[in-house]
C-alpha positions in Angstrom: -0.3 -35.0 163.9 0.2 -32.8 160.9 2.1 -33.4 157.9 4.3 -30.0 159.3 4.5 -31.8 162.6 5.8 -35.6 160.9 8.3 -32.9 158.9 9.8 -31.5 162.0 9.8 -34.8 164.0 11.7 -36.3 161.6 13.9 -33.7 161.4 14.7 -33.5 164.9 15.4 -37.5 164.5 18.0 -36.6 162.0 19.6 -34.8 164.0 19.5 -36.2 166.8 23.6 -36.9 168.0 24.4 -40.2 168.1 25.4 -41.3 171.4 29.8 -42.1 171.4 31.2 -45.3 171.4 32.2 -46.3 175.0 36.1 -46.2 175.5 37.1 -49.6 175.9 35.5 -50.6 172.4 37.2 -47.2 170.9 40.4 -49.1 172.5 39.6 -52.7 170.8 38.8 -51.0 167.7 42.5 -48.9 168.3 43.7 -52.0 169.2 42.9 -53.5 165.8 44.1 -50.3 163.8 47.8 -50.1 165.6 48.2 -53.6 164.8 51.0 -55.0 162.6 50.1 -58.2 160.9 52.9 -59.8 159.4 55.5 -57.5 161.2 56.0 -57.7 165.4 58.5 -54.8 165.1 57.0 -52.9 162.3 59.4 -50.4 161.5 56.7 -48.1 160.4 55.8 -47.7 164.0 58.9 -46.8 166.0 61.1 -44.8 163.1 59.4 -41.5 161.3 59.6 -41.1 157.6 60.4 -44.4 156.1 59.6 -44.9 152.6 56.9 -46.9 150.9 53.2 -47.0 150.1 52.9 -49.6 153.0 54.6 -47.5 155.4 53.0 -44.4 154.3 49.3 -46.5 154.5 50.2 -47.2 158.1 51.0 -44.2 159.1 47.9 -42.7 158.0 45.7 -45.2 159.9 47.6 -44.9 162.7 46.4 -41.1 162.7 43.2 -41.2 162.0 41.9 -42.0 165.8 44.3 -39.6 167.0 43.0 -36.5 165.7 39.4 -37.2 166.7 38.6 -35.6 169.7 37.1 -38.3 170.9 38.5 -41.4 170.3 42.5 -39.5 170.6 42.7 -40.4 174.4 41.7 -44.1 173.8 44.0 -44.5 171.0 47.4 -42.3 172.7 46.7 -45.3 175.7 47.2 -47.8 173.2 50.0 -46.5 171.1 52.1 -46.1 174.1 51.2 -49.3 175.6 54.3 -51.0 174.1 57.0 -48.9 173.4 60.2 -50.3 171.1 63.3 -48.4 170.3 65.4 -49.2 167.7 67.7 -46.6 167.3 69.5 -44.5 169.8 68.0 -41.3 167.9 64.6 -42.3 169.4 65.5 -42.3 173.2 65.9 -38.1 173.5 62.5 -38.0 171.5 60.7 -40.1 173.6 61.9 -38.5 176.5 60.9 -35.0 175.3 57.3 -36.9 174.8 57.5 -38.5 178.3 58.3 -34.9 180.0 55.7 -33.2 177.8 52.6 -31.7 179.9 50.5 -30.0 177.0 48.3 -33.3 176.0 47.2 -33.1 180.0 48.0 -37.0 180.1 50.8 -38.3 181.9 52.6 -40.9 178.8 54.5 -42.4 181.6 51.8 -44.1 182.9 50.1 -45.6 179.5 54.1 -47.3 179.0 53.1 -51.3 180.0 56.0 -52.9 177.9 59.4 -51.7 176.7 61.6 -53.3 174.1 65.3 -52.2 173.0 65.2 -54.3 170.1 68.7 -54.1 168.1 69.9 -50.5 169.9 73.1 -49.5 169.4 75.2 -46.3 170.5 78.0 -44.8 168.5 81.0 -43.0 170.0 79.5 -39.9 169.6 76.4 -41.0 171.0 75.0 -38.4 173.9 73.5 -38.5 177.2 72.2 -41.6 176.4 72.3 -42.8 180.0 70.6 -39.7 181.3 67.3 -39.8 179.1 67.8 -43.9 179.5 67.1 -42.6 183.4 64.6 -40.4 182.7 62.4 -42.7 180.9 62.7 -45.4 183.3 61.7 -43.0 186.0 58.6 -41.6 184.3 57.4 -45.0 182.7 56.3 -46.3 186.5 54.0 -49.1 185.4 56.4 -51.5 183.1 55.0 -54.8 183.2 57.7 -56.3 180.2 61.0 -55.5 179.4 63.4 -57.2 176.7 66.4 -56.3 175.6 67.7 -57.6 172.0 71.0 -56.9 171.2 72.5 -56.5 168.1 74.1 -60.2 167.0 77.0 -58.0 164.9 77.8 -55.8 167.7 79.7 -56.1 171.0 78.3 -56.5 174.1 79.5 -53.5 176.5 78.4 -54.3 180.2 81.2 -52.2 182.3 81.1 -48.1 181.8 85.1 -48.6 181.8 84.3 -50.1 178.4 82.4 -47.5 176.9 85.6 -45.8 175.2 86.5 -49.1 173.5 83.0 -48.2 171.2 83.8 -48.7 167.4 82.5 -46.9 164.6 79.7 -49.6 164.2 78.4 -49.3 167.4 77.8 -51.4 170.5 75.0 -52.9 172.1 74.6 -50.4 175.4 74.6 -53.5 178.0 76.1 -52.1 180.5 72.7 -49.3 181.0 71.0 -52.3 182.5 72.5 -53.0 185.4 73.6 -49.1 186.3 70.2 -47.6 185.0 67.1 -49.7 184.5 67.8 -52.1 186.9 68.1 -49.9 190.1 65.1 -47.2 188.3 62.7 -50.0 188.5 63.8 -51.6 191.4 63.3 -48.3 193.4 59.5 -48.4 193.2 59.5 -52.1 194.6 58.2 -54.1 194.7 57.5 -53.6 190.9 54.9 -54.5 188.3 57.4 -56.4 186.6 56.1 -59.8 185.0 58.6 -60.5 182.1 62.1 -59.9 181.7 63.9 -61.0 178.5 67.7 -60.9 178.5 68.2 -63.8 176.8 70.4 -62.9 173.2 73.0 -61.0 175.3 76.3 -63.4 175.0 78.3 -61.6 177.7 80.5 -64.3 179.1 80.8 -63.0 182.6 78.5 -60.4 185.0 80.5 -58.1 186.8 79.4 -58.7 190.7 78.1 -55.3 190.4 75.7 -56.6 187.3 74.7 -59.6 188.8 73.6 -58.0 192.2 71.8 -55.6 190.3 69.7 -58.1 188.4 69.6 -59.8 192.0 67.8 -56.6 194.0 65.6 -56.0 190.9 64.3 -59.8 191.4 63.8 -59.3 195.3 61.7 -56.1 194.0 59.7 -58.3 191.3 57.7 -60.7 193.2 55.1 -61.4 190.8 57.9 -62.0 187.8 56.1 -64.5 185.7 58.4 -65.1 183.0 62.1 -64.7 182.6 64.9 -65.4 180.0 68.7 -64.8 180.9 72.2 -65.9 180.8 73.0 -68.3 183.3 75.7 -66.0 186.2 76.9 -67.0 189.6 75.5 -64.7 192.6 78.2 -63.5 194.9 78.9 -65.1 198.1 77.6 -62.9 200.3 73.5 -62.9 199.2 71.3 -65.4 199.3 69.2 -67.3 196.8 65.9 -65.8 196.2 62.4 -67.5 195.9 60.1 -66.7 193.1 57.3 -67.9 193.8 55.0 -66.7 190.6 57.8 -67.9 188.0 57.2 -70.7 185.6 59.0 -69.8 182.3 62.7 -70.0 182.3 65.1 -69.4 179.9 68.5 -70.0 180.4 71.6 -69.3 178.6 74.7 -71.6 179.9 77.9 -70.8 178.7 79.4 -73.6 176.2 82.1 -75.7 177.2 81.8 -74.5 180.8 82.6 -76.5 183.6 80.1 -78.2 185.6 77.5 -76.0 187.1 78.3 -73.9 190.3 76.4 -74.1 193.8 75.6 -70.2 193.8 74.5 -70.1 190.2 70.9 -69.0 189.2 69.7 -71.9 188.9 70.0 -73.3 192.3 67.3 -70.2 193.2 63.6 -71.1 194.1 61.4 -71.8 191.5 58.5 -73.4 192.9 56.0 -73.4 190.3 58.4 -73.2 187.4 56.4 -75.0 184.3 58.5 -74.5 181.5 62.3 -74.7 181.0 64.8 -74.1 178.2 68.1 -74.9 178.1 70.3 -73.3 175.6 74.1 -74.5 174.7 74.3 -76.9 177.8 76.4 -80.1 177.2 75.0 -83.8 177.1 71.7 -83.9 179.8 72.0 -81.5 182.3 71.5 -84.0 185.2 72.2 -81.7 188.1 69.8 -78.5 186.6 67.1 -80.9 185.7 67.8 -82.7 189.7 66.8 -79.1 191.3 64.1 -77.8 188.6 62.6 -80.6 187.0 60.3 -82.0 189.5 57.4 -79.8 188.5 58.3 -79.3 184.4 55.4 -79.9 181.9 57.9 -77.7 179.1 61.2 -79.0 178.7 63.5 -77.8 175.6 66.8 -78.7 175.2 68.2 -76.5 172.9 71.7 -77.7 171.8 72.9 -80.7 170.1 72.9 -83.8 172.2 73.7 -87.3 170.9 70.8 -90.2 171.3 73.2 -91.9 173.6 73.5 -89.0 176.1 69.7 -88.7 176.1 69.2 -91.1 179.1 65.6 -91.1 178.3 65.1 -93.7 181.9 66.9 -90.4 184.0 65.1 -88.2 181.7 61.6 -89.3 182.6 62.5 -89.5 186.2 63.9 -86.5 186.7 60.4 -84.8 184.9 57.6 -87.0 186.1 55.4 -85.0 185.0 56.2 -83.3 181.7 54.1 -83.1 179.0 56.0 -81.5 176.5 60.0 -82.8 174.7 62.2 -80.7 172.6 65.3 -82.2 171.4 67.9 -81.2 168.6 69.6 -84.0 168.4 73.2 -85.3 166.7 73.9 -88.1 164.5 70.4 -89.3 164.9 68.0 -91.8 162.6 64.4 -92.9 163.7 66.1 -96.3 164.3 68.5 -94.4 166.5 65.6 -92.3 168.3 63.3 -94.9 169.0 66.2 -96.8 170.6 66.9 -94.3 172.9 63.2 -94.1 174.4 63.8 -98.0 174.7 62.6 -99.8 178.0 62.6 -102.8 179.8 58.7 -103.9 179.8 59.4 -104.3 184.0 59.8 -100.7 184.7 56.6 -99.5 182.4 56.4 -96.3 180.4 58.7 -93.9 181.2 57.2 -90.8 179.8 53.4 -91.3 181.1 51.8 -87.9 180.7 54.3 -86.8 177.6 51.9 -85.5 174.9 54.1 -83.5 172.5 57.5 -84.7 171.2 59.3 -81.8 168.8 62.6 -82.7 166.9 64.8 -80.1 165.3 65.6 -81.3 161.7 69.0 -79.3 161.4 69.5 -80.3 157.9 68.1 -81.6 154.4 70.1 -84.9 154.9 68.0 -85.2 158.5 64.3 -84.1 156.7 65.0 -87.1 154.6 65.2 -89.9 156.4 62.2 -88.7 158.1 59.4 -90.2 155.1 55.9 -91.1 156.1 56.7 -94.5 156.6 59.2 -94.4 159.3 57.3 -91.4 160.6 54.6 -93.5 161.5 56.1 -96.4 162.6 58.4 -94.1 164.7 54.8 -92.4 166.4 53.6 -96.1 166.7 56.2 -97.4 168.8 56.2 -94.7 171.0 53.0 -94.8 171.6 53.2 -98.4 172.6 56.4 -98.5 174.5 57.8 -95.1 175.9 54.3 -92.4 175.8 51.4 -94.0 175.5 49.6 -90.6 175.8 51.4 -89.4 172.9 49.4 -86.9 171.0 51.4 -85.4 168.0 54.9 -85.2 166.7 56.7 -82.4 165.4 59.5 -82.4 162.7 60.5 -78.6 163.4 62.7 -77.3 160.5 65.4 -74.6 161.8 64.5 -71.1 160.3 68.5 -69.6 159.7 71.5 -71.2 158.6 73.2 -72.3 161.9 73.2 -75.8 163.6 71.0 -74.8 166.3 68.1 -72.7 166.6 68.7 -69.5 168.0 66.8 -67.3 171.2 65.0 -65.6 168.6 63.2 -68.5 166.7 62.4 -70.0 170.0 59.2 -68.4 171.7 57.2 -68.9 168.2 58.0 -71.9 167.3 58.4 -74.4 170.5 56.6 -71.8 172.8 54.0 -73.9 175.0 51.1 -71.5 173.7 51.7 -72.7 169.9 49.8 -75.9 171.1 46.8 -74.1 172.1 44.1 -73.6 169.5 43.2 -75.2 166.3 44.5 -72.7 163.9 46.2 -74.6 160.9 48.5 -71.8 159.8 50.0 -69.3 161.7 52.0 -66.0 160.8 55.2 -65.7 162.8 58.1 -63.0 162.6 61.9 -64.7 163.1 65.2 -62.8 162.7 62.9 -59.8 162.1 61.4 -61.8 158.8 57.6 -62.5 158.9 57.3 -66.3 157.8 53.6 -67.8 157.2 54.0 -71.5 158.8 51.6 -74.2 158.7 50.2 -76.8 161.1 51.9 -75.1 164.1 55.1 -73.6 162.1 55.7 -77.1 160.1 55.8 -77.5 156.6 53.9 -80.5 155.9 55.5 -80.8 152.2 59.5 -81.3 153.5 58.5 -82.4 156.9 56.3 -85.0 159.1 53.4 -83.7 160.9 51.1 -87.0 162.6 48.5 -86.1 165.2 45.4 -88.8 165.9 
């Protein structure tokens, strides 16, 4: 071949077009660029025009796959994938995006999760239940949905409320059962795998509300996951089955009276795995009586004395869990370890139990946990009450209250966290992005002992 020849191969080689990317490692790369580190509900992301050279910088990386022509369809799927609205402002915009047809792709379809995290309407807040409809209607493969209402807001759950609206707003309740409920309940059965209710402090559904929530569950078969205030069904429906559920959260109302026959959780739960009880009083015999038979995750998320424990019940009532979270009152390691006790005849209670978390509510509680009674503590449950026992947690509460709240709950005690070897972990609580060590613990004020 000539030198001429060499010049014009190589030339062609130059220019040869590279071949593109295929589109599901355009959406991994998308993926990666959308992300929020540091920040689950990056405000950069759902409100336009926020300050900042960190908000700026995101905004711009966020644009660059969309105005390639090729890599924009990849990246629009993944941008719309989870959707969170903050403001009320947002719903009429998203709407106009939803019912758009110039971008020839349906955004309805791309929607897997929705969030209204802190939303709150206004008196002179608009058609809010219209576009509400709308978007429910057009986003036909919702997969998650969580609501997270404002914690200095009321809860409005009846429309005969909606005039009582103040100036500071109110947390639009009441567009669950009337709108999204029935909307995704119409296409049943649904795609719906996760429903979060769970910070909503209404103290009693409406029967309309509750049968609501009740047809959308008959229309979710596959639910997976669900989080929710404890309600009683009306008399004249029947308790459903799910079948595919195994998380449950459940908010019981303080001080109540013992629990009803027709309240949710007397429905079927099969295969539930994990369960957590928030403000219930003392151990929650009868609950644990219908549900605990197949727990591995058990969290009892109040303040419960050593003596009410009744760790012999307990471990009865749970044969198999794997998995103890307690916030308990007035408590010592003395005190604690006495409460697993047991009479060498009956054996140990708590065979498979792997994983034993304690809420440290206060300084005075971090410090009579030292090394010292730490171990001794681990020791003698390992040889009297678990003797498959593979860490203990000292979990220090995240916000000022005597409890942990909803919020603080899926990172922190979250069967997940105890996958994976990862020694710190970046979590977001109350909206704050918190770097935790050794599975949110801080080793310096707090015991950590594993093998």
């Amino acid at each position: 071949m000539t030198s001429a020849g060499s010049a014009d191969s190589s030339h062609t080689a130059v220019r040869r077009p590279l071949p593109p990317l295929p589109e599901d490692i355009i959406a991994q790369v998308c993926d990666e660029i959308f992300a929020t580190p540091l920040y689950q509900y990056s405000l950069s992301r759902t409100l336009p025009g926020l300050p900042g050279p960190y908000s700026i910088h995101l905004h711009f990386l966020h644009g660059i796959p969309l105005v390639s022509k090729l890599w924009w369809k990849p990246a629009t799927r993944c941008l719309y994938e989870h959707i969170i609205i903050r403001q009320v402002e947002q719903i009429p915009l998203l709407v106009r995006t939803l019912t758009s047809k110039d971008a020839g792709l349906d955004f309805g379809t791309l929607v897997r999760r929705i969030t209204l995290y802190e939303c709150i309407v206004y008196p002179d807040s608009d058609n809010v239940d219209e576009d509400v409809q709308t978007i429910f209607e057009r986003c036909v493969a919702v997969e998650e949905l969580s609501f997270k209402s404002h914690p200095d807001c009321k809860d409005v759950i009846s429309e005969d409320d909606k005039v009582t609206i103040s100036e500071n707003g109110a947390n639009p309740l009441w567009i669950c059962p009337n709108i999204i409920f029935p909307a995704l309940g119409a296409r049943g059965p649904t795609m719906l795998r996760k429903l979060s209710l769970v910070t909503l402090r209404h103290l009693k559904w409406p029967e309309k509300a509750t049968t609501a929530l009740y047809n959308l569950m008959l229309a979710s078969p596959r639910i997976a996951t669900l989080s929710i205030q404890n309600m009683e069904l009306p008399t004249d429906l029947v308790s459903p089955v799910l079948e595919y559920l195994e998380e449950l959260t459940l908010r019981l109302q303080p001080y109540a009276t013992p629990p009803g026959p027709r309240e949710l959780w007397t429905w079927g739960f099969p295969n539930l795995r994990s369960l957590t009880l928030l403000n219930a009083i003392e151990l929650p015999t009868i609950i644990l009586k219908n549900l605990g038979s197949t727990l591995t995750h058990l969290h009892l998320c109040y303040p419960i004395t050593c003596q009410a424990l009744q760790s012999a019940l307990l471990s009865e009532l749970c044969p198999v869990l794997e998995h103890l979270v307690l916030c308990p009152r007035l408590f010592t390691p003395e005190r604690l370890s006495t409460a697993f006790l047991v009479s060498p005849e009956s054996g140990p209670p708590f065979r498979r139990l792997r994983y034993l978390d304690v809420w440290l509510r206060s300084n005075a509680y971090r410090r009579t946990w030292g090394a010292d009674k730490a171990t001794a503590f681990v020791a003698h449950a390992r040889s009297s009450f678990a003797p498959a026992l593979e860490a203990v947690r000292g979990l220090v509460l995240l916000s000022s209250s005597s409890v942990p709240t909803p919020e603080e709950l899926p990172t922190v005690c979250h069967p997940s966290a105890l996958g994976g070897p990862e020694d710190t972990r970046v979590v977001c609580v109350c909206d704050v992005p918190m770097l935790q060590t050794a599975w949110c613990v801080r080793p310096v004020d707090d015991w950590w002992l594993s093998r």
